[in-house]
N, C-alpha and C positions, 0 to 999 in steps of 0.2 A: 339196740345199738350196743348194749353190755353185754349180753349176755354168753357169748363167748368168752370174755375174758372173766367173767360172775364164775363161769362154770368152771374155767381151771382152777380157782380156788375155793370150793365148795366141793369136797366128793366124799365126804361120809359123816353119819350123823354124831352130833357130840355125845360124849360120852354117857349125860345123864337121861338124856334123849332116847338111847338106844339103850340105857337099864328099864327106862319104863317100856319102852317096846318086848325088851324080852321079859317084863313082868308080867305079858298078857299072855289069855290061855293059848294050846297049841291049836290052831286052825282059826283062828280070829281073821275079823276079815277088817283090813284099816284104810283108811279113810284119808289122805294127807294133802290135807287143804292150803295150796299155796305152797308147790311142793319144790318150786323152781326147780330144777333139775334133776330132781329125784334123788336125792342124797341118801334119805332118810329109807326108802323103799328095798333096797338089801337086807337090810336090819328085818324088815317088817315080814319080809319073804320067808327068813330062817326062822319064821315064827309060824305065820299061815300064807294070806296073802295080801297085797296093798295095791290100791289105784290111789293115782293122784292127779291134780289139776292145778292151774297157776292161770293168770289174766298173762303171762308174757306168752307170746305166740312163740319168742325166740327159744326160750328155756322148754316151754314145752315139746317143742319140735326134738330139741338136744336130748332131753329125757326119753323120747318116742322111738328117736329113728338111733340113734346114735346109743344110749342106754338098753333100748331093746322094754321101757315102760310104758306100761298104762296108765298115760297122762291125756290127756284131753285139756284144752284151752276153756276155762271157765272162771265165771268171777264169784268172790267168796258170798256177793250177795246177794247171789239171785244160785244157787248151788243145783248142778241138774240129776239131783240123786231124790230116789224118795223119802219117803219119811219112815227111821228107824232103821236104815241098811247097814249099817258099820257097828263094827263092836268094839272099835276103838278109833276115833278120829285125833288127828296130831293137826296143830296147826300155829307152826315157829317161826317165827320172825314174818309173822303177818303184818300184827295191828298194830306197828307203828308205822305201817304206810295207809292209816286207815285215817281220814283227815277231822270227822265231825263225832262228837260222841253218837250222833245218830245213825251215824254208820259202824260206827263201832259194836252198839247193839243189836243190828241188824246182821253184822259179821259175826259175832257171836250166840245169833238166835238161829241162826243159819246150820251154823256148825253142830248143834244142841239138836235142830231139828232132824238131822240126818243120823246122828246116836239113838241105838238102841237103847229102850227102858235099861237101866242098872249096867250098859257101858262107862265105859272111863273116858277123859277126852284130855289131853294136854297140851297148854297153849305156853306160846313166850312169847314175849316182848323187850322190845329195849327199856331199860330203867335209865333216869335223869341220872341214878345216882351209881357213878362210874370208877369209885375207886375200888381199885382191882380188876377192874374189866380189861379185857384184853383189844379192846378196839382202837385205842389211842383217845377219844374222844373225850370234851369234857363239856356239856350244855349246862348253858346258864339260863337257858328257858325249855320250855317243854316242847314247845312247835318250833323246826329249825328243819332251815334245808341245811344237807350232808352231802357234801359233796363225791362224786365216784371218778376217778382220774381211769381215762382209758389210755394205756400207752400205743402208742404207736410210731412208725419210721416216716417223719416227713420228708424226705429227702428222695425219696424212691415211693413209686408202685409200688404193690406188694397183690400177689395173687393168693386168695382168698377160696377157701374148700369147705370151710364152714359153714352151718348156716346162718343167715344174715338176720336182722328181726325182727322180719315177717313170715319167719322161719323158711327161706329159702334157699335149695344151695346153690351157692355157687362157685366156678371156676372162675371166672373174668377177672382179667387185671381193673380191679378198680384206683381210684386216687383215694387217700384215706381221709386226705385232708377234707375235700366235697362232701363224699359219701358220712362222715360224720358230722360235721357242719350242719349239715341235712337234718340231721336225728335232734336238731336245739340243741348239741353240745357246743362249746367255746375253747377254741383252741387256746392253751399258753402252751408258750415257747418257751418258756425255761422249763417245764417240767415237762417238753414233749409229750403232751396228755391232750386231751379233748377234756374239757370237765362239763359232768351232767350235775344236775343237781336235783338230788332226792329226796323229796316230802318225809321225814320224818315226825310222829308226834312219842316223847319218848315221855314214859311212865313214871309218877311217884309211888311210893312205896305203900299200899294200900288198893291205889285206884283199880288196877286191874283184878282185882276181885270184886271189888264196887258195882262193877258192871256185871258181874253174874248175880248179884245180890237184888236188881232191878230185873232179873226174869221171872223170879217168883221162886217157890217152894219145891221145884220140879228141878233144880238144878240145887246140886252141895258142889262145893269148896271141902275139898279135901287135902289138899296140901296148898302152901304156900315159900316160894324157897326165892332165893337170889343166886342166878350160875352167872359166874365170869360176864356180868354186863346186861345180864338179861332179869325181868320178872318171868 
């Protein structure tokens, strides 16, 4: 149901994101796990080359048909690559929609799984701790739904050319108000938005390395930083 409106504001990788991208060798082949829309995949192009995948049917489709990427619809924890194919996997703004630590570890043994011996892998996450972040957000606990405001015109129809999110396209005058309704959003009326509400679990300072620390001896921690909002 977002993912149209996800993707106008999402179309290229942040900046520190896309230094470690071009800190990788030239013809690397990358791996970008949960790539929604393919943002990150230009970058990874003028480098060597990059496939991606995302559990959203809708962003994937946006990324495929509409990007012209090699995105496929897949889930981070069951991954359909084999073992050792990427010489560099990216995987940003995943796991704080990852709900149990034991999917968490399974999301990150995942990703480790499909890394080459002696590749590099870089992950982010939302951090709890948000001064300076540019999200607006301030959480006073770790697991918190966030809410996504979808705007739209209740007053009128509105023909629709995008794909929808089950990634379909279409022309048809739909009603916005139904058609989102539909998707478990909640309209208000004064913010003329549909609101979803999205499972966040967002990070102390520490823990997301903790969790590569419980794969064993086969995975390093090489860097550890804080960008604008994220581990």
């Amino acid at each position: 149901s977002i993912a149209s409106q996800w993707h106008g504001t999402r179309y290229k990788a942040w900046p520190k994101v896309e230094a470690f991208i071009k800190s990788q060798p030239k013809g690397a082949l990358f791996g970008d796990i949960g790539c929604g829309n393919g943002k990150n995949l230009p970058a990874c192009m003028s480098v060597g080359y990059g496939v991606g995948c995302d559990i959203s049917i809708g962003l994937a489709t946006i990324a495929s048909q509409q990007r012209q990427l090699e995105v496929p619809v897949a889930d981070i924890m069951q991954l359909p690559y084999r073992d050792n194919c990427f010489d560099c996997v990216l995987c940003i703004a995943v796991l704080h929609h990852i709900s149990t630590k034991q999917r968490r570890l399974r999301s990150i043994s995942e990703c480790i799984r499909v890394l080459r011996v002696g590749g590099q892998a870089l992950f982010y996450a939302w951090a709890q701790e948000q001064e300076g972040g540019f999200s607006g957000h301030r959480f006073a606990q770790q697991d918190v739904l966030v809410p996504f405001h979808l705007k739209h015109d209740i007053n009128k129809k509105q023909k629709t050319s995008d794909v929808d999110s089950l990634g379909r396209n279409s022309n048809s005058e739909v009603d916005t108000d139904d058609s989102y309704a539909a998707q478990h959003g909640v309209f208000v009326e004064s913010k003329n938005a549909t609101v979803f509400q999205r499972y966040c679990h967002v990070y102390k300072s520490g823990e997301l390395e903790s969790l590569f620390e419980e794969l064993g001896g086969h995975v390093k921690v090489e860097k550890v930083y804080w960008d604008t909002g994220n581990w």
